[in-house]
C-alpha positions in Angstrom: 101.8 196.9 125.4 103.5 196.7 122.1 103.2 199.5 120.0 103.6 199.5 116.1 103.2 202.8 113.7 99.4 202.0 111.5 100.6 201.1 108.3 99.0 204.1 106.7 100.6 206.7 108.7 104.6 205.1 107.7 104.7 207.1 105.2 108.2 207.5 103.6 109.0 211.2 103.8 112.4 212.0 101.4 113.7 215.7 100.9 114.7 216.4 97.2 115.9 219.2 95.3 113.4 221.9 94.8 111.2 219.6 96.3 110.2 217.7 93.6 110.5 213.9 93.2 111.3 213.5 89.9 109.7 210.4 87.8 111.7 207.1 88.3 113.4 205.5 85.3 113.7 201.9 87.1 111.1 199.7 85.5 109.6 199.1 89.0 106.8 201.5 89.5 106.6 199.8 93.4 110.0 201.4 93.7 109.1 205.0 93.2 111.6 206.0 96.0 115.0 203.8 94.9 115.7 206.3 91.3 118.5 207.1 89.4 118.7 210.4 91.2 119.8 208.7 93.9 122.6 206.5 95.3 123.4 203.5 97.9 126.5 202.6 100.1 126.9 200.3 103.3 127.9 202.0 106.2 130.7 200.6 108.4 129.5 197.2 110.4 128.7 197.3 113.8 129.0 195.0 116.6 125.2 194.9 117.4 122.0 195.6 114.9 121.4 198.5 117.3 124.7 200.6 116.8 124.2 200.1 113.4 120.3 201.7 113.7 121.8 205.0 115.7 125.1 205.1 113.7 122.6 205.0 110.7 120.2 207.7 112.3 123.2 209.8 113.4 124.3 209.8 109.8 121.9 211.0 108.0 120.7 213.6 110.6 124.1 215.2 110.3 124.2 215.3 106.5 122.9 218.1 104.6 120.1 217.7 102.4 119.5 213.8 103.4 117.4 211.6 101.1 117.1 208.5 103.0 113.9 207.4 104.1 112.3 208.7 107.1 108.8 207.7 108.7 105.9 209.4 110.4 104.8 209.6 114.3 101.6 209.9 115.7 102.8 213.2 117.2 104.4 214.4 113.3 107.8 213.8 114.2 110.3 212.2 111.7 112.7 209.4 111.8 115.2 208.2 109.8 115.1 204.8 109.6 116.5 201.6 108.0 116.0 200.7 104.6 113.2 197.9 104.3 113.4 194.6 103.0 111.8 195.5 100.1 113.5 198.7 99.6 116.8 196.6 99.9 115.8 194.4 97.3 115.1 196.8 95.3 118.0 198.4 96.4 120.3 195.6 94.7 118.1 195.3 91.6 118.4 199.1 90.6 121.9 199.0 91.5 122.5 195.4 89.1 120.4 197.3 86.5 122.1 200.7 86.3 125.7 198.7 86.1 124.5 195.7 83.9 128.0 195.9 82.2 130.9 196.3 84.5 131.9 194.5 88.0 129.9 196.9 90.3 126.7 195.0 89.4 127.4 193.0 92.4 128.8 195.8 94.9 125.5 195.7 96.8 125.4 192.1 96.8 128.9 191.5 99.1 127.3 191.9 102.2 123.8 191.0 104.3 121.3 193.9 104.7 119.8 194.5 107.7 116.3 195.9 107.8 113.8 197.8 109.6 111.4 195.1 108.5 110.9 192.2 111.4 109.9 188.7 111.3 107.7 188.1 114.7 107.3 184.7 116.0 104.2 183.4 118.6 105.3 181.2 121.4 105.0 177.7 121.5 103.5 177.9 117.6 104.9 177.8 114.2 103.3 180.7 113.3 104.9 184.0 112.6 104.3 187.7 111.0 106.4 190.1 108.8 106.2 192.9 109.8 106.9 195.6 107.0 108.3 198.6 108.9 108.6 197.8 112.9 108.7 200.2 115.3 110.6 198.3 118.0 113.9 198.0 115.1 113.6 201.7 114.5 113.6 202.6 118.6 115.5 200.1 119.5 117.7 201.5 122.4 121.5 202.0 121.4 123.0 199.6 123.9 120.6 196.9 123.6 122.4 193.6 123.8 120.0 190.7 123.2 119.7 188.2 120.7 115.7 189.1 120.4 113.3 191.8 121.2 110.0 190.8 123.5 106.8 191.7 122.4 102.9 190.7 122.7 102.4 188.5 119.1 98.7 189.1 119.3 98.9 192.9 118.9 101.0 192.8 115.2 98.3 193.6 112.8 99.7 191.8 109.8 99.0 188.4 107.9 99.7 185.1 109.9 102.1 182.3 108.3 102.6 179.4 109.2 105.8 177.5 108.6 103.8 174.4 107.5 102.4 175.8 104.8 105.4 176.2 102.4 109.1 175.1 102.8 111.7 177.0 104.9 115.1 176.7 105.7 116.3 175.0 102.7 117.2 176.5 99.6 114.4 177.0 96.9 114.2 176.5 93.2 113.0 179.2 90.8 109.5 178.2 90.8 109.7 177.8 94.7 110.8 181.4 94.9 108.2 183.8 93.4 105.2 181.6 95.1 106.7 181.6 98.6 104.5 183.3 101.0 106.9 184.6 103.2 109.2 185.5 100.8 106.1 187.5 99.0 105.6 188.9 102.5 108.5 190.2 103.3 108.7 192.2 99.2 105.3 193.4 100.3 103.4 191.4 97.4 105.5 192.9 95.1 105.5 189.9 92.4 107.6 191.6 89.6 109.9 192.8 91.9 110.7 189.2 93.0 110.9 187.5 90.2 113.4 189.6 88.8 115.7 189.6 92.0 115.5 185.9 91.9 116.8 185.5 88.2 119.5 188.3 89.3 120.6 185.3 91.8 120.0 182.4 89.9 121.9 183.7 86.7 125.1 185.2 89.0 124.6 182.1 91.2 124.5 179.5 88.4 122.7 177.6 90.7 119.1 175.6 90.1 118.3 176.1 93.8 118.8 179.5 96.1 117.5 181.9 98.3 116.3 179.8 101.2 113.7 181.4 103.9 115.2 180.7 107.2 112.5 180.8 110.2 113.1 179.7 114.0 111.9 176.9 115.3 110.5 175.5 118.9 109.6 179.4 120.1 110.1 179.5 124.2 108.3 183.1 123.9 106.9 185.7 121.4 109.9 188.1 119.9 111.0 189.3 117.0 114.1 190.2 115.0 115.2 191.9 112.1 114.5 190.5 108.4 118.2 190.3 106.8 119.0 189.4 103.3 122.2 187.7 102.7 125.1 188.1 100.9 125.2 186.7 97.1 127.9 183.6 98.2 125.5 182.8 100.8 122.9 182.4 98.1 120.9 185.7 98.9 118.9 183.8 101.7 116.7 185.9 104.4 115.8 185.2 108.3 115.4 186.6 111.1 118.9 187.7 112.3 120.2 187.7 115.4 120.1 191.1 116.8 123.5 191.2 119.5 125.8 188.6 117.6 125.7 189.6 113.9 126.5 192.8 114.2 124.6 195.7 111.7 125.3 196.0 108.3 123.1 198.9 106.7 122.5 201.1 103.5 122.1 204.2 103.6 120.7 206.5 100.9 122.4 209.7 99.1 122.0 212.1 96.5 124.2 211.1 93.7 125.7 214.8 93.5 127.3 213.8 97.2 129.4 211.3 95.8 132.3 212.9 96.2 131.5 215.1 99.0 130.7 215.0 102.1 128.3 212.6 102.8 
């Protein structure tokens, strides 16, 4: 049987200095966790999404005083785990905003984000579920070498889509963007937080038409994979990546007093 965390026990567990969170100054009060007093950079790519997760986990468990999110077990054990969609979203916009004037806007922007966050597909259907923080993409196995993971579709507790229902796989205007229901799904209903990502895109972009919502089509069996976000010259688009032949390309989250040390 498939087996996902409930939602209300992945909660995001960050260490910080005298163990105090202090208030954000990002104008996205969704983002409580992505603040100034903190810092992102990718880690090296990997050949499969699953390197990347250990390499990621392995990371931050051997850094000191690690801020990068962790989640809940049943049994109170902690994980460190990739960054959301969401969180990677607002990843970029904090990092766009806190470097409005000078060429590192865009660093976070250069390369796709992979995500804890899955897209789950039904066999035989067109409908699918995003799934917010899956447990399968945070234990999935070091050398696992497939292109998806199997699971049972009927046990994902989360909202059913249908690809019917909006349009997918093409690029979207501005309009398209901020009403798109999977799109919405995968920034956790975070409205605000979407619009403003998209007119990040559509103003570096100069482009009336961006940030298409890729989905699979003719399922042979229910699976998931990992929710990416692309890379700005691919017009910031999300899908379901391919877990063995993309290879993993992760942030990771720091203090910014370990910028220049050890990380």
């Amino acid at each position: 049987m498939t087996k996902y965390i409930p939602r209300e026990k992945l909660e995001h567990l960050i260490w910080m200095p005298n163990g105090s969170i202090p208030t954000p100054r990002s104008r996205f009060a969704s983002q409580e966790r992505l603040n100034l007093e903190r810092q992102y950079f990718f880690m090296a790519k990997t050949s499969t999404y699953a390197q990347g997760v250990h390499a990621l986990q392995n990371g931050c468990k051997a850094a000191a005083n690690s801020v990068h999110p962790q989640c809940t077990l049943d049994d109170g054990n902690k994980i460190y785990r990739p960054l959301t969609f969401k969180e990677n979203i607002g990843a970029r916009v904090h990092d766009y905003e806190s470097n409005k004037d000078s060429e590192e806007r865009l660093r976070l922007f250069q390369r796709w984000n992979n995500s804890c966050t899955a897209i789950a597909y039904q066999k035989g259907t067109a409908k699918f579920k995003v799934v917010p923080i899956s447990q399968e993409l945070i234990f999935i196995p070091e050398d696992f070498n497939q292109s998806y993971m199997k699971i049972k579709y009927d046990d994902i507790e989360e909202p059913e889509l249908e690809q019917y229902t909006a349009i997918y796989n093409e690029a979207l205007t501005p309009a398209q963007v901020e009403t798109h229901p999977a799109w919405l799904a995968a920034v956790e209903g975070d409205v605000h937080l979407l619009k403003t990502y998209r007119d990040i895109v559509v103003a570096e972009r100069k482009t009336k038409t961006a940030m298409a919502f890729g989905i699979q089509t003719e399922i042979s069996e229910d699976y998931l994979r990992t929710l990416f976000v692309s890379d700005l010259d691919s017009n910031s688009n999300a899908g379901g990546l391919d877990l063995k032949n993309y290879g993993g390309s992760f942030l990771r989250v720091v203090p910014v007093v370990s910028a220049g040390g050890k990380l």
